[in-house]
C-alpha positions in Angstrom: -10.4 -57.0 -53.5 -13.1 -54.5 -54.4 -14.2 -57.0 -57.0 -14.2 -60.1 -54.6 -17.0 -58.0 -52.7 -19.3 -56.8 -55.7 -19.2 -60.8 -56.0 -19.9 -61.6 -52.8 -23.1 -59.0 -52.5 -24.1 -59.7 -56.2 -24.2 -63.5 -54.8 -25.9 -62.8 -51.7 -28.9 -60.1 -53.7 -29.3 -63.8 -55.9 -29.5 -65.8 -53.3 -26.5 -67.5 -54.2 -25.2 -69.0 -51.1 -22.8 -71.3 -52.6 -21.3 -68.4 -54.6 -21.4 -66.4 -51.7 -19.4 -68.6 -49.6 -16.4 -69.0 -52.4 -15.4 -65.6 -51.6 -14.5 -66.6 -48.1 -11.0 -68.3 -46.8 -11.5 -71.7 -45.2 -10.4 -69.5 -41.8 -13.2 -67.2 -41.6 -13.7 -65.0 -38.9 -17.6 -63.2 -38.9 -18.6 -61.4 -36.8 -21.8 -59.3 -36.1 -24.4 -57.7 -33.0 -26.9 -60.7 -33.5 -24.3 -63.7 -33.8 -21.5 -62.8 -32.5 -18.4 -64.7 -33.7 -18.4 -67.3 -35.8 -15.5 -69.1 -37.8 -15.3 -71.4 -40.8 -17.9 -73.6 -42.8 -20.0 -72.1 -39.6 -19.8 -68.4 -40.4 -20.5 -70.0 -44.4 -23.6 -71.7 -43.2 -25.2 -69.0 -41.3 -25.5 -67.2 -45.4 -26.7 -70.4 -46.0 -29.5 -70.7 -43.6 -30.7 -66.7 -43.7 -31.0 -67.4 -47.5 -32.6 -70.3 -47.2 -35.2 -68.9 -44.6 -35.9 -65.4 -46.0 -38.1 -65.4 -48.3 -38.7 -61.6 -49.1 -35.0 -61.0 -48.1 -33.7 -57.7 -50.7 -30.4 -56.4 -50.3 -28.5 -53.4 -51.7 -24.9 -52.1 -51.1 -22.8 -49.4 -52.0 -20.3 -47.3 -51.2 -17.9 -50.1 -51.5 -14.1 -48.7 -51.1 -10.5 -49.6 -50.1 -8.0 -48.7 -48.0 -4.5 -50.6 -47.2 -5.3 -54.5 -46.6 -9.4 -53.3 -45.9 -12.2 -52.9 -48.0 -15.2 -51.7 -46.4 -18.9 -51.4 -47.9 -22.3 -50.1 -47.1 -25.5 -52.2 -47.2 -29.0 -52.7 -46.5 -31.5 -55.6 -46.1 -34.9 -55.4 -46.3 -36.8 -58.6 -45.2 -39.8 -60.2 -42.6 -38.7 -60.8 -39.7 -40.4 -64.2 -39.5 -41.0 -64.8 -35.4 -43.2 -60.9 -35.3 -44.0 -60.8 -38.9 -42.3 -57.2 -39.1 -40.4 -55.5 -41.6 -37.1 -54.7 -41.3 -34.4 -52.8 -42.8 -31.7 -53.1 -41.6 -29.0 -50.7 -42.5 -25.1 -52.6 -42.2 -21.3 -51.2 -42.4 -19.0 -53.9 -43.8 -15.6 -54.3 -43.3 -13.0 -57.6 -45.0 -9.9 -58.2 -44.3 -8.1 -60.8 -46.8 -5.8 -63.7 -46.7 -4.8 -66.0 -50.0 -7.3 -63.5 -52.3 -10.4 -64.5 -50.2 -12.1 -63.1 -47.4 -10.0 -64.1 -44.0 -12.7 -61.5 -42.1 -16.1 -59.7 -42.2 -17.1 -57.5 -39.8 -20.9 -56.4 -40.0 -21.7 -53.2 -37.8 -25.1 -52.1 -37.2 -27.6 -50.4 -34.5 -29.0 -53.4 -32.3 -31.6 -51.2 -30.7 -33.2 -50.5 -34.2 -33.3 -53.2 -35.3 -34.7 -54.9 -32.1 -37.5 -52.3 -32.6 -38.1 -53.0 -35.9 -38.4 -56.9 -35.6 -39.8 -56.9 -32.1 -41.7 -54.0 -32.0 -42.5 -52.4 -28.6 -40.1 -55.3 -26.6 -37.4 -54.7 -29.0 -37.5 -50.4 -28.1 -37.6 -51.5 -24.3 -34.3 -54.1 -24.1 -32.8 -53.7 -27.8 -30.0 -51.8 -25.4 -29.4 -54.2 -23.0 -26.8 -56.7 -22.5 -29.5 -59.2 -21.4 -31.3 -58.7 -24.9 -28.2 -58.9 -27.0 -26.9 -62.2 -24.8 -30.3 -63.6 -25.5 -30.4 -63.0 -29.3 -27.0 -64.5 -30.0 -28.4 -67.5 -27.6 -31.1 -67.6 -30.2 -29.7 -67.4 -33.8 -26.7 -69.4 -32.6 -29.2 -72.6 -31.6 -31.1 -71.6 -34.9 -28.1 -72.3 -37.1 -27.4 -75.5 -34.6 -30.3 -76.6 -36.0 -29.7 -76.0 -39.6 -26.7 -77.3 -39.5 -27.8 -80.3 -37.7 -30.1 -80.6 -40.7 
């Protein structure tokens, strides 16, 4: 399963959404601080549209390792954040579950307030904390990819 992930991040440092997406079970389960939960050919075309969108988007990983049915990883994306114009990087902790060989689930974990002070600057350092900001920013990317999907 180790393998299935150096895929999956080899895709995603291409750009390779469609490559990307292969790795993941038709059940998908994603889940992360700035979309919350998303499932199926939604959680596949939230890759879709942040590739699409980022134009200066660089990602690394590492570290990645197994244990029982888990695999976790390390990685890091470096990228504009396109409403402030900011740069970000944005350091993640992965961890798949697996169903059929794919991926069934992906957890991404990573420190809201940074990042909200990163992309947002002095705002971001003020509310990244609060349950109003992250209730607002899931609002936000979750009508983004409405749109892209609407597309």
């Amino acid at each position: 399963m180790e393998e299935l992930i150096n895929t999956f991040y080899t895709a995603f440092q291409n750009k390779d959404t469609e490559k990307m997406v292969a790795c993941y079970h038709n059940d998908i389960v994603f889940e992360d601080p700035a979309f919350g939960k998303l499932k199926g050919e939604r959680a596949k075309n939230m890759w879709r549209m942040l590739c699409k969108n980022s134009e200066d988007l660089k990602i690394k990983f590492s570290d990645i390792s197994s244990s029982k049915n888990t695999v976790t990883a390390h990685w890091e994306a470096y990228y504009t954040f396109s409403k402030t114009g900011n740069k970000v990087h944005n350091i993640i902790d992965a961890k798949f579950e697996f169903k059929e060989g794919k991926i069934s689930k992906h957890t991404d974990t990573f420190n809201l307030h940074q990042w909200a002070k990163q992309a947002i600057g002095f705002k971001g350092l003020l509310l990244g904390k609060t349950t109003f900001f992250k209730k607002k920013l899931r609002q936000q990317t979750n009508q983004l990819l409405d749109r892209f999907e609407a597309q």
